[in-house]
C-alpha positions as CSV (number, residue, x, y, z in Angstrom):
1,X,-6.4,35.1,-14.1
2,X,-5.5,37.0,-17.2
3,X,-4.8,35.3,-20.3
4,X,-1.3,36.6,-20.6
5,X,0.0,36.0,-17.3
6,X,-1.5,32.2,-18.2
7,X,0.8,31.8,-20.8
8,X,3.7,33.6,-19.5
9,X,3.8,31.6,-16.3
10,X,3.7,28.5,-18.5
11,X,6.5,29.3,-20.9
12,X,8.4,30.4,-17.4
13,X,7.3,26.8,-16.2
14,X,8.0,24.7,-19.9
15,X,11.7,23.7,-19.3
16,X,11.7,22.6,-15.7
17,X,8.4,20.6,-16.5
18,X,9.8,18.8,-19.9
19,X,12.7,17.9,-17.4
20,X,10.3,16.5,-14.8
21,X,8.9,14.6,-17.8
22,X,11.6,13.3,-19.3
23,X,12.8,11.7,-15.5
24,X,9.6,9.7,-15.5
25,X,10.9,7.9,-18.5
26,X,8.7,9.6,-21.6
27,X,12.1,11.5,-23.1
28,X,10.9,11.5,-26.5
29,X,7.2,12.3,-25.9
30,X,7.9,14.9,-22.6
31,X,7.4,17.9,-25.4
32,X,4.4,16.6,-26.4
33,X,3.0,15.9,-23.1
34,X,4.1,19.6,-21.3
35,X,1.9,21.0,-23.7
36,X,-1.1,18.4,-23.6
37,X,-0.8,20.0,-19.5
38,X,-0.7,23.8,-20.7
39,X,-4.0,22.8,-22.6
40,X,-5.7,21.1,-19.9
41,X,-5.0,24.3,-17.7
42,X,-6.0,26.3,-20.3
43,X,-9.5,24.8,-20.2
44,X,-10.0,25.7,-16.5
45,X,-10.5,29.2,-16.5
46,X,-11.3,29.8,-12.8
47,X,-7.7,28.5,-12.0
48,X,-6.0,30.4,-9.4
49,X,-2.3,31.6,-11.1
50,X,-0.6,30.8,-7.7
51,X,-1.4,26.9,-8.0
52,X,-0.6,26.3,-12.1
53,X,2.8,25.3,-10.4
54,X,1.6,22.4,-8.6
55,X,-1.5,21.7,-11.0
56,X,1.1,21.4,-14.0
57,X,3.3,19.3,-12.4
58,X,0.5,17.3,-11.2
59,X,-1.0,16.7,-14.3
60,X,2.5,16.0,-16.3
61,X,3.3,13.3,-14.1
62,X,-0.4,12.0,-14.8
63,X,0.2,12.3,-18.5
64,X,3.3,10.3,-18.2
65,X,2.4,7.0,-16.1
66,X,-1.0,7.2,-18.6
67,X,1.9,7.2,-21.2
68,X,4.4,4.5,-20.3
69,X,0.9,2.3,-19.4
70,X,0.0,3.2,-23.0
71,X,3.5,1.8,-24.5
72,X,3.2,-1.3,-22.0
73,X,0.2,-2.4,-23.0
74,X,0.6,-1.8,-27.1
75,X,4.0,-4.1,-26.2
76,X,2.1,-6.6,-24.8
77,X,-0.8,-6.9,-27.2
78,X,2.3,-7.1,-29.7
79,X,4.1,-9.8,-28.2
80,X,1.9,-12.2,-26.6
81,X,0.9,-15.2,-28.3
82,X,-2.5,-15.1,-28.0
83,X,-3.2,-11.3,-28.8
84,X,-1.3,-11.9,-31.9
85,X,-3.1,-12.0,-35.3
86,X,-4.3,-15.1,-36.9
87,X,-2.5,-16.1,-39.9
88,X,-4.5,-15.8,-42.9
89,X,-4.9,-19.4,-44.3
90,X,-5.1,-18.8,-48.3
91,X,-7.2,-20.5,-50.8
92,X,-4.8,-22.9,-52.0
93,X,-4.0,-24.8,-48.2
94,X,-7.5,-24.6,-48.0
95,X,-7.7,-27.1,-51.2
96,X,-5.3,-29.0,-50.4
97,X,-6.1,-30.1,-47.1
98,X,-10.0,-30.6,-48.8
99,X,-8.2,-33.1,-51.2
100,X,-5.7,-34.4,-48.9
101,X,-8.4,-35.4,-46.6
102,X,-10.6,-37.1,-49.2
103,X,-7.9,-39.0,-50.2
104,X,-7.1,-40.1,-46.9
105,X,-11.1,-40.4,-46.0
106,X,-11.3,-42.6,-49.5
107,X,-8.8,-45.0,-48.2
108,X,-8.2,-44.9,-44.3
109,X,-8.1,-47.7,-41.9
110,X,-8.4,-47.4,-38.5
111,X,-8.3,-43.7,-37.4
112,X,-9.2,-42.0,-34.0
113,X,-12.7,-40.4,-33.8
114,X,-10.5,-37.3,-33.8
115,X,-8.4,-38.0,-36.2
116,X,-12.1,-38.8,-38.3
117,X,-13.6,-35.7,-37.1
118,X,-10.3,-33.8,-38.0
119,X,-10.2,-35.1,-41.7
120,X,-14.3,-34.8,-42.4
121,X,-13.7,-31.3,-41.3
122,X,-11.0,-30.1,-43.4
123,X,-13.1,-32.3,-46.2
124,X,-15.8,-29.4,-45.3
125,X,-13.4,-26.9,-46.0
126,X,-12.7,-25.7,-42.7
127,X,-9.6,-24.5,-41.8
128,X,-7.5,-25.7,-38.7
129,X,-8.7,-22.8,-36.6
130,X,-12.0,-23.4,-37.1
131,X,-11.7,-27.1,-35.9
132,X,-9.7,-26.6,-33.3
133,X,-12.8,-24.1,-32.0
134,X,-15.0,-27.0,-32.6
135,X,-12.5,-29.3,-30.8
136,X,-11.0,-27.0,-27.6
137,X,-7.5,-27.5,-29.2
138,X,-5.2,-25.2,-31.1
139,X,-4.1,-25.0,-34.5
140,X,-1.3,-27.0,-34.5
141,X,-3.0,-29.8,-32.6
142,X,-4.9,-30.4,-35.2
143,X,-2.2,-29.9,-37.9
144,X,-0.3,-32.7,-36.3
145,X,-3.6,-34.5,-35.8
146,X,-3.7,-34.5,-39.7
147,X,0.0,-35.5,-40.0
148,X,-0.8,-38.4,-37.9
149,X,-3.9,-39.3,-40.2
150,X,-2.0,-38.8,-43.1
151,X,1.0,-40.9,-41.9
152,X,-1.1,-43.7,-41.2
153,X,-3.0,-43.4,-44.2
154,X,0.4,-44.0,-45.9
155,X,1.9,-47.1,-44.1
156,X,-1.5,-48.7,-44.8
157,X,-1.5,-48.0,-48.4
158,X,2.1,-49.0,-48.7
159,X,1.1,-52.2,-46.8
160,X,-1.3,-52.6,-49.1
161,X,0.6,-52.0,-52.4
162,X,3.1,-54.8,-51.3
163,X,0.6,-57.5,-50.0
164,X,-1.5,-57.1,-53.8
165,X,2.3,-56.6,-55.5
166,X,2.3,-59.1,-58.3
167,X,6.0,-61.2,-58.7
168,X,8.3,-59.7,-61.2
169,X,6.9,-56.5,-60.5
């Protein structure tokens, strides 16, 4: 096949194939993908000029499901929960869950082994995600394990503050 009669037959082809494109649902990419087909004819050079109809139109529709499975998948890595990024934890929770938990570690009462294991952790300086890892929980499982801590931690103290209250205080 001579080069010229390649490209000729191709430009005679380029409208009807964008068309073909765009009806498989890739409107704004169908330019883009017609010419990603031209290429990959180009490259066989022992293609026989009486089947770059069927070839091109084979390889088009190819280029499009390979597209909208593209754009599926980069919506779905976007959108569910589990594929989405962590949130960056920054220095400063960090400290204050270290000091929040000493506190609480300096004066609890009687607090669930996990509740325990959730507090000496964060007094490590490990972030929620990491001890929720260690656990098989998720992050705000042990957030709200640390609430309850906390909570309890405080109706104790308070407790405390008005048993040892002195009269006319």
């Amino acid at each position: 096949m001579e080069i010229n009669e390649f490209w000729h037959e191709c430009a005679r082809l380029r409208p009807g194939l964008i068309r073909a494109a765009a009806r498989y649902g890739v409107e704004t990419e169908a330019e883009d993908i017609v010419h990603e087909a031209f290429i990959r004819a180009a490259g066989h050079r022992e293609l026989d000029l009486g089947r770059l109809t069927p070839f091109l139109v084979s390889v088009t529709k190819r280029l499009c499901v390979d597209d909208i499975r593209r754009r599926v998948a980069t919506q779905q890595v976007g959108t569910h929960r589990r594929l989405l990024p962590v949130p960056l934890v920054g220095p400063e929770e960090t400290v204050v869950d270290r000091e929040q938990a000493r506190w609480i570690i300096a004066r609890f009462g009687r607090l669930s082994e996990r509740e325990c294991f959730v507090l000496f952790g964060l007094d490590q300086g490990l972030s929620h995600g990491e001890i929720a890892r260690l656990l098989g929980t998720t992050r705000r499982a042990t957030e709200s394990i640390a609430s309850r801590a906390r909570r309890r931690v405080r109706d104790l103290v308070a407790r405390r503050a008005l048993r040892d209250r002195v009269p006319g205080d």
